[in-house]
N, C-alpha and C positions, 0 to 999 in steps of 0.2 A: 302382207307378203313382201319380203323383200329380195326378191332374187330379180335381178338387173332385168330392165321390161327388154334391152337390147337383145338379151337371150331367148326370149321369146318368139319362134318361128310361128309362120300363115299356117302350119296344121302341128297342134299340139300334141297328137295324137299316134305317130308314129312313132316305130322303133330305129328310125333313121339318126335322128341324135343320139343316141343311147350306143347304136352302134361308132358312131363317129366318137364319142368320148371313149369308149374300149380301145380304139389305135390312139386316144392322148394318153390314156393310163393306162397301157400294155403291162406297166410293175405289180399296179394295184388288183388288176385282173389274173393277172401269172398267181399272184399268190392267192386269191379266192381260188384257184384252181390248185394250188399246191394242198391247202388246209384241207379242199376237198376230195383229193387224193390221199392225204393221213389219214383223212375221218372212215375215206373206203377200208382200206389197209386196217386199221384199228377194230371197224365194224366185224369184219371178216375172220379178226385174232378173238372177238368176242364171242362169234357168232360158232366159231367152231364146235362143231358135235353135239350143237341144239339141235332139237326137233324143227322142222324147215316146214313141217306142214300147214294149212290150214287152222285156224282160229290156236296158234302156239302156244303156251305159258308165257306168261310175260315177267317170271322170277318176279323178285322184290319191288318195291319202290322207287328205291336209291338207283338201283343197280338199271331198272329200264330206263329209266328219264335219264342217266346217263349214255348210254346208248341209241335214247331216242334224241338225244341231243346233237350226238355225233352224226348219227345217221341224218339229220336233215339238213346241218353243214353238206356231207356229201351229195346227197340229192339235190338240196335248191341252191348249194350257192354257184352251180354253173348257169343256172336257169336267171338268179337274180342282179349276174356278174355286170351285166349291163345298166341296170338302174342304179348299181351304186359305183358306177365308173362316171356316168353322168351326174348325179349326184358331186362324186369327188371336184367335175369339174365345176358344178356351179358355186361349190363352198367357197366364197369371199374372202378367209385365213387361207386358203388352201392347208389346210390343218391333215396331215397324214391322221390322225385321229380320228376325225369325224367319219372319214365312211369306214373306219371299221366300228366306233360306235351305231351306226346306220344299220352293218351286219347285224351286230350285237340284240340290239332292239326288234330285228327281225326273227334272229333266231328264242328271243324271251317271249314270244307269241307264238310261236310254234312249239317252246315246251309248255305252255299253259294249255295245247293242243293238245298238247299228248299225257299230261294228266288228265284230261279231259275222257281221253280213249283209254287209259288204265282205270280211272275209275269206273268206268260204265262198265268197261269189262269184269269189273270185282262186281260189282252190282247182280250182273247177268251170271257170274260165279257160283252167286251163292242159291242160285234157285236147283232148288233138290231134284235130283235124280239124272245128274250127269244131260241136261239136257241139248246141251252143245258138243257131245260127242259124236264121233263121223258118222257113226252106223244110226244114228241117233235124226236130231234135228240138225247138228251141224253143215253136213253137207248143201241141206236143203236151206240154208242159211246164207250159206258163204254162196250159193249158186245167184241167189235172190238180190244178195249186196250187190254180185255184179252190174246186173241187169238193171237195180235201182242206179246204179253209176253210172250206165251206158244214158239214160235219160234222166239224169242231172245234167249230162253232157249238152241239151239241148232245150234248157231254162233258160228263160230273160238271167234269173237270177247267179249263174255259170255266165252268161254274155256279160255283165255285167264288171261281175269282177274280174272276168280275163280282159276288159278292156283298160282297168284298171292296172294290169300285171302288165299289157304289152304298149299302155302308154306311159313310159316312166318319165317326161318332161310333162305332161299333161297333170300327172300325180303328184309330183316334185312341187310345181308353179302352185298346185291348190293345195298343199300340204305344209309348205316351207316356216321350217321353224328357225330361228338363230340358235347359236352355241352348241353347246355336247350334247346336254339335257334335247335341246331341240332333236341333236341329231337321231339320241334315244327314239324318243317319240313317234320320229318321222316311219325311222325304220319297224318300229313296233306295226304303226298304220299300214305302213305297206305289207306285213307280214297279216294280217288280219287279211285284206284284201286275197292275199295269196292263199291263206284258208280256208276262204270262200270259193275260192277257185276251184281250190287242190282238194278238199277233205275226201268228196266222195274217192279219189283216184287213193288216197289213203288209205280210209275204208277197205277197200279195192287190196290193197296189198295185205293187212291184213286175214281176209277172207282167201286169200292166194299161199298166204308163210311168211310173214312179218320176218321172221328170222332167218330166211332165204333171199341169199345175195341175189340169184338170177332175178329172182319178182323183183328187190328195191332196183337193179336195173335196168328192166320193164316198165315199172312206174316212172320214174327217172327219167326217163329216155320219153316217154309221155309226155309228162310235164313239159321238158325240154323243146317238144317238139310245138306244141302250145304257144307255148311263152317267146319263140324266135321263128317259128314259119311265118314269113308273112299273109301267105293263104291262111286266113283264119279256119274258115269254113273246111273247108279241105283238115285240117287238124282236128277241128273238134268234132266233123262228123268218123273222121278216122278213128278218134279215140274213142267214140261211143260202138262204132262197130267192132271194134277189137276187144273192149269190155262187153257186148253183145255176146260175141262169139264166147268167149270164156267163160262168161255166165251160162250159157247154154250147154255149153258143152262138157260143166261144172256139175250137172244139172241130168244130164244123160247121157254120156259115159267121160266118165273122169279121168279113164284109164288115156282118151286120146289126147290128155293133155300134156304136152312134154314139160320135164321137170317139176312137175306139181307132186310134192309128195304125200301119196297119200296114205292116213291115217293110218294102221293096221296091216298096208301091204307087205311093210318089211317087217319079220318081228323084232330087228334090230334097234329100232327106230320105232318107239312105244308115241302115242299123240298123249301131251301132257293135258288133260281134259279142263277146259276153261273152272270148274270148279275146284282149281286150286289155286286158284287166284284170289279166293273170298278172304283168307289169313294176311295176305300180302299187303292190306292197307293197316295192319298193326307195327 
């Protein structure tokens, strides 16, 4: 490890540094919040006139992981602005480069994320008889995800990794690599970390309208609150009861949910049935 031991404060483990390097790198932070502001904007010009509901089509390939790409610039990089403002400071070149390779490596483990979640979805695709349709299993699906979300929220292994997301000098000091490649790396690790964190809240969007702005706003704003409240506890039991509620009420009546659209109730707005997603890995 080679990051100066002088840098090293009596509790490694706070988001106090993290925040203190965000007012030395005010430029480096404006622009993780710029990119994540184009990436909203873009997501938005993408997402026009999709289907917003519950378990959506996920088109092509090419065409999601491109949008799944963008879309997690704008979710996490206001949430991760902080560990690599600190980051930026403890780089020894001060190299404008390395923490945006740092992004970079973060955001290359979040699309190996999201092929992850396309392919399971082609998988679950191809099982016959439409059985992720609303009127169908769907519902009782997507209600279930939540519910399994809301109690991931309150696993060792969720404590865990959000310790790891909301210590980023603690992460930083046990992770430190030299160079670019390093910076790769580092950023990759901490993106894994944040996987572990985030998936189920993922999940979670997903089972809500993956291609619904208000949910990736929802989720977002979750994360967000996670990763910078200092009250842990108070965050993560909020989060589990907020995906509680939703799951339930997912569950038995859908209709009280604001903004969830659902399947069938507009005819204008058809739900593209997870089994056509089975062709999409050709």
């Amino acid at each position: 490890m080679s990051a100066p031991a002088r840098e090293r404060p009596s509790r490694a483990g706070g988001l106090a540094p993290a925040f203190a390097a965000v007012r030395v790198r005010l430029g480096l932070v404006a622009a993780l919040f710029v990119l994540a502001g184009v990436g909203w904007w873009w997501t938005a010009h993408q997402m026009r006139g999709m289907d917003q509901g519950p378990w959506s089509g996920l088109g092509r390939l090419g065409w999601f992981l491109g949008v799944w790409l963008v879309m997690m610039a704008a979710m996490m990089f206001p949430s991760v602005a902080p560990t690599v403002a600190l980051y930026s400071r403890m780089t020894k070149k001060r190299s404008p480069l390395s923490p945006l390779l740092f992004a970079a490596g973060y955001l290359v483990t979040w699309t190996i994320a999201g092929l992850g979640a396309f392919t399971l979805a082609a998988v679950l695709g191809r099982i016959p008889g439409d059985v992720f349709a609303w009127d169908r299993a769907g519902r009782w699906v997507a209600g279930a995800t939540l519910v399994v979300a809301a109690l991931y929220e309150l696993t060792p292994l969720k404590d865990v990794c959000l310790d790891k997301c909301t210590s980023p000098l603690g992460f930083l000091l046990s992770a430190w690599r030299n160079g670019r490649s390093g910076a790769l790396r580092m950023g990759a690790k901490h993106g894994v970390w944040c996987v572990g964190c985030c998936w189920a809240l993922m999940a979670s969007l997903f089972a809500l309208g993956v291609m619904s702005l208000i949910w990736m706003a929802v989720v977002a704003g979750l994360i967000a609150v996670e990763k910078t409240l200092p009250w842990r506890r108070v965050a993560v039991y909020g989060t589990a009861v907020v995906l509680l509620t939703l799951g339930v009420l997912l569950l038995a009546a859908p209709d009280s949910i604001p903004a969830l659209a659902i399947p069938g109730a507009d005819p204008m707005t058809e739900m593209a049935p997870m089994t056509e997603m089975a062709p999409m890995l050709s």
